[in-house]
C-alpha positions in Angstrom: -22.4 -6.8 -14.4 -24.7 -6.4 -17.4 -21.7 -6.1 -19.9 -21.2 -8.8 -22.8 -17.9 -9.6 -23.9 -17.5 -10.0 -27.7 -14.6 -11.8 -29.7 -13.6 -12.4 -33.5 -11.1 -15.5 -33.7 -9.6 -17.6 -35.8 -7.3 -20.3 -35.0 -6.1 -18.1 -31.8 -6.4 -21.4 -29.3 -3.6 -20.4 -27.8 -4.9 -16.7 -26.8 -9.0 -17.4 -26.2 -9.1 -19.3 -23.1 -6.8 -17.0 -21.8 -8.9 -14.2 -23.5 -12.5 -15.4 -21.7 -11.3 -16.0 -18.4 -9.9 -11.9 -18.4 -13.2 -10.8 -19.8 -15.3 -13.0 -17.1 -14.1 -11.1 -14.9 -16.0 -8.3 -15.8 -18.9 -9.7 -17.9 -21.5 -12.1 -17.5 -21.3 -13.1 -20.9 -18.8 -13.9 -23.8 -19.6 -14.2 -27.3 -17.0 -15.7 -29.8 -17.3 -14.7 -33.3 -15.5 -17.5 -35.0 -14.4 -18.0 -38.2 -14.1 -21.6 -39.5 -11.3 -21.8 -37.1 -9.2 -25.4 -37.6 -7.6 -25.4 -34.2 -9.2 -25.9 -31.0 -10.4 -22.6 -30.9 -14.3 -23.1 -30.7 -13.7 -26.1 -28.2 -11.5 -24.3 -25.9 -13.8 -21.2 -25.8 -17.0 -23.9 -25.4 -15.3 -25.6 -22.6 -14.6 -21.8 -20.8 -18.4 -20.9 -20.7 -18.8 -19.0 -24.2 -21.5 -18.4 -27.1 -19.9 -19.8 -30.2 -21.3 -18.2 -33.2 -19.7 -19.9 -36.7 -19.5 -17.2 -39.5 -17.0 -17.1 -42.5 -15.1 -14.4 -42.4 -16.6 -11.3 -43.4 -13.8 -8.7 -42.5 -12.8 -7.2 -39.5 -16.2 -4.5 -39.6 -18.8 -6.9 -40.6 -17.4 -9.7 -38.7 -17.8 -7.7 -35.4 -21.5 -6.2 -36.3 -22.3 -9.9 -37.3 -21.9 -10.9 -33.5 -24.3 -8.0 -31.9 -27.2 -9.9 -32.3 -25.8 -12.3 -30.3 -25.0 -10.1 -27.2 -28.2 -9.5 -24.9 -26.5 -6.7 -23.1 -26.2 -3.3 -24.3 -22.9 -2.6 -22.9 -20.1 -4.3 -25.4 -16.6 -4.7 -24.5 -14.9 -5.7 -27.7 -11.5 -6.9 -27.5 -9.3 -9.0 -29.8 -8.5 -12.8 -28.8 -4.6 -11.6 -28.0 -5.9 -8.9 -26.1 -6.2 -8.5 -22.0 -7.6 -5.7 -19.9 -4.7 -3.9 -17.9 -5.6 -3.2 -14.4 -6.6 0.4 -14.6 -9.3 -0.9 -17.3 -10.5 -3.2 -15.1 -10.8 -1.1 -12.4 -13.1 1.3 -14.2 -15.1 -1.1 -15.8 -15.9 -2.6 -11.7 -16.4 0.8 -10.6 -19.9 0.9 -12.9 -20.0 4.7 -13.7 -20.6 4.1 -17.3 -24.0 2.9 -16.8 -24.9 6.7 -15.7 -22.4 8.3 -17.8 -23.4 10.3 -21.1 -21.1 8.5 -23.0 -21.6 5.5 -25.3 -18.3 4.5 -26.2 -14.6 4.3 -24.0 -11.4 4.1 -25.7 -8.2 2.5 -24.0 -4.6 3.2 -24.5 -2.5 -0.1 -25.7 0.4 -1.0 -25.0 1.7 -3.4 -27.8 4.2 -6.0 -26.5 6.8 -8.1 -29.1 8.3 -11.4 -26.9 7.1 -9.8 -23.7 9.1 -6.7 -24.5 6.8 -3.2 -24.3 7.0 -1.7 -27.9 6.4 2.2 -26.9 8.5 4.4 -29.4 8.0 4.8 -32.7 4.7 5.4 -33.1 3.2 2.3 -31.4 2.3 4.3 -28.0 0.2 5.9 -27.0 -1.9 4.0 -29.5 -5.8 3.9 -28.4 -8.5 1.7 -29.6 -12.6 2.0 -28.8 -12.9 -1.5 -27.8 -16.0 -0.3 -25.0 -19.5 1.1 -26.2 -23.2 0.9 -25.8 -24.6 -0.9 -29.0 -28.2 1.2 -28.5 -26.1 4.1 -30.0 -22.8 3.0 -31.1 -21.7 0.3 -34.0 -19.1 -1.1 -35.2 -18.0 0.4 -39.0 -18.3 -1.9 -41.7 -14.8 -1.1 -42.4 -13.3 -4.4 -43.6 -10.2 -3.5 -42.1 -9.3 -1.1 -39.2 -12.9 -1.0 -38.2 -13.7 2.1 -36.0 -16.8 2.1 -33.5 -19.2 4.9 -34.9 -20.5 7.0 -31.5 -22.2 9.9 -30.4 -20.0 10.7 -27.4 -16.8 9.4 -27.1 -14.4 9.3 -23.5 -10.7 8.9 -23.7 -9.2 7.3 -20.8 -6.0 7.2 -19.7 -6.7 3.1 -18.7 -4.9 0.7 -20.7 -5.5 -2.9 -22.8 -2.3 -5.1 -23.0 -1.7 -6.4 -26.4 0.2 -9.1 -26.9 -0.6 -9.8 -31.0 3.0 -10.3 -32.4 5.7 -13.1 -31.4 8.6 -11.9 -33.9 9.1 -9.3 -36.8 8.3 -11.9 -39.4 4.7 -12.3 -38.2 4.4 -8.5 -37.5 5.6 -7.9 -41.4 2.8 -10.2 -42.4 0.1 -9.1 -40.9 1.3 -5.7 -41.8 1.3 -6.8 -45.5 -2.3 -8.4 -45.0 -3.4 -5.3 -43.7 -1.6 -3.1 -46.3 -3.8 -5.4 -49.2 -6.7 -5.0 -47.1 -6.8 -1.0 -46.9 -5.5 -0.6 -50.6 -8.8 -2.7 -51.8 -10.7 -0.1 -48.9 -9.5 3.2 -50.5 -10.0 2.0 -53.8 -13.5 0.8 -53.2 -14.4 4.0 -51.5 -12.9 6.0 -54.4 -9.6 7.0 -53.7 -6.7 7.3 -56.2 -3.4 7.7 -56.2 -0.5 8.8 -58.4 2.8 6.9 -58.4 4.8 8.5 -56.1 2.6 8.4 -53.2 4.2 5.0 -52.2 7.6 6.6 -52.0 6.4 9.5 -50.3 4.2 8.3 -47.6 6.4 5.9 -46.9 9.4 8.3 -46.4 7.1 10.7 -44.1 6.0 7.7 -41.7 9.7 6.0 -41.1 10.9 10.0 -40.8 7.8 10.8 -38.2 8.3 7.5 -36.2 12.1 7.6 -36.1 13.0 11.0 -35.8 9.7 12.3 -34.6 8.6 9.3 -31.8 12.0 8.3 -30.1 12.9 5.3 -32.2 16.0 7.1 -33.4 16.8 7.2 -28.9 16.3 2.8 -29.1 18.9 0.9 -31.0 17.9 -1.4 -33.6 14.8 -1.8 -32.0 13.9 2.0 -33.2 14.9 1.5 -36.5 13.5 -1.8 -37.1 9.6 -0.4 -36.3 9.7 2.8 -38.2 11.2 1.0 -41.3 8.1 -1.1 -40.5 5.7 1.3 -40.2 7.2 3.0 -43.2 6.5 -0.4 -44.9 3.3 -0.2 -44.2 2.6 3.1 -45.6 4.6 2.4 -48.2 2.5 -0.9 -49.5 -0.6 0.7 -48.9 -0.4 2.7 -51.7 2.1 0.7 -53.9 -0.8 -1.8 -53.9 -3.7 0.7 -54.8 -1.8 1.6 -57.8 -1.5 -1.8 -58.5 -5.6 -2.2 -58.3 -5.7 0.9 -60.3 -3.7 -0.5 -63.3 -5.6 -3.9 -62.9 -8.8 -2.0 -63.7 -7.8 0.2 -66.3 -6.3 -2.9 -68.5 -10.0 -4.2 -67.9 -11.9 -1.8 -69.0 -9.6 -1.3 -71.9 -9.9 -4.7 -73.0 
């Protein structure tokens, strides 16, 4: 099928070979994005048949537009190293009717999975992701994180991508952190300001949303553990844009 397969790793050996065998399946190329990965990343995706394109880390937008160039198809199907196509995705992908579609982009359900255990309360399903466009008229944002895929005509399926991104709550807390540093220095850049109780606010309205509002209140510890992470999130988001607002107000007062 004239679909190419495109990947930003680094140091995810133990995901990519997994990673380019799935997306084989249903491309006839793979290009891998890496970033100065010290593992065996680039060897292991080498040895399974991909394009390994070296580029430091640009952010999760950029890094993704960065490896278009290097896809000769038109059709892109974008997934992250610790992600794999459930069998409903597949399935539509073999059954071609994109290619005579009007659409240029697909977005898939995920289902997020913590130790092999399906996370789907509290606000972590139904998440959806665009991971499946045509680059003629779709693109990657240059978001550096959260990227979106900028369409004309978007389809929503009900198919489904399995990720498995997370092996315990300390490495779901800091990526959530990262991410949290990452959108604060976003907003700020794009002009947004804050005063000092958004932190406290937000944060409040996403545990009450995801607990009360998105069964995690109806799954034990489990509930309460990911909205009082997602209310973390929120609530570091903005607690560190305030912090990049005071650092440049004492600059330009001094």
């Amino acid at each position: 099928m004239k679909i190419s397969g495109l990947v930003v790793t680094f140091n995810e050996g133990k995901n990519i070979g997994k990673c380019i065998d799935a997306l084989l399946k249903v491309c006839d190329e793979v290009i891998v994005v890496d970033s100065l990965s010290n593992d065996k990343t680039v060897e292991i995706a080498r040895n399974r048949g991909a394009i390994v394109v070296s580029q430091t880390y640009l952010g999760d937008g950029p890094q993704r537009f960065f490896g278009l160039d290097y896809c000769r198809n038109d059709w892109i199907l974008n997934l992250d190293a610790d992600e794999f196509l459930d069998f409903d995705a597949v399935d539509f992908i073999k059954k071609g009717t994109f290619f005579t579609d009007s659409f240029d982009a697909y977005s898939f359900r995920v289902k997020n999975f913590l130790q092999g255990k399906l996370i789907n309360f509290a606000g972590w399903y139904p998440d959806s992701k665009i991971r499946f466009f045509n680059k003629e008229t779709a693109k990657p944002s240059r978001d550096v994180v959260h990227q979106r895929i900028i369409c004309m005509n978007l389809k929503k399926l009900n198919s489904h991508i399995l990720h498995y991104g997370s092996n315990s709550f300390l490495q779901i807390i800091s990526k959530k952190n990262q991410y949290a540093e990452w959108n604060a220095k976003q907003l700020f850049d794009n002009g947004k300001r804050v005063k000092f109780y958004k932190p406290i606010l937000n944060g409040i309205v996403s545990f009450v949303r995801c607990y009360f509002f998105k069964s995690g209140i109806i799954n034990g510890i489990d509930g309460l553990t990911f909205s009082l992470i997602q209310g973390f999130f929120s609530y570091m988001k903005y607690a560190n844009l305030i912090q990049i607002q005071k650092e440049y107000f004492n600059k330009k007062l001094s």
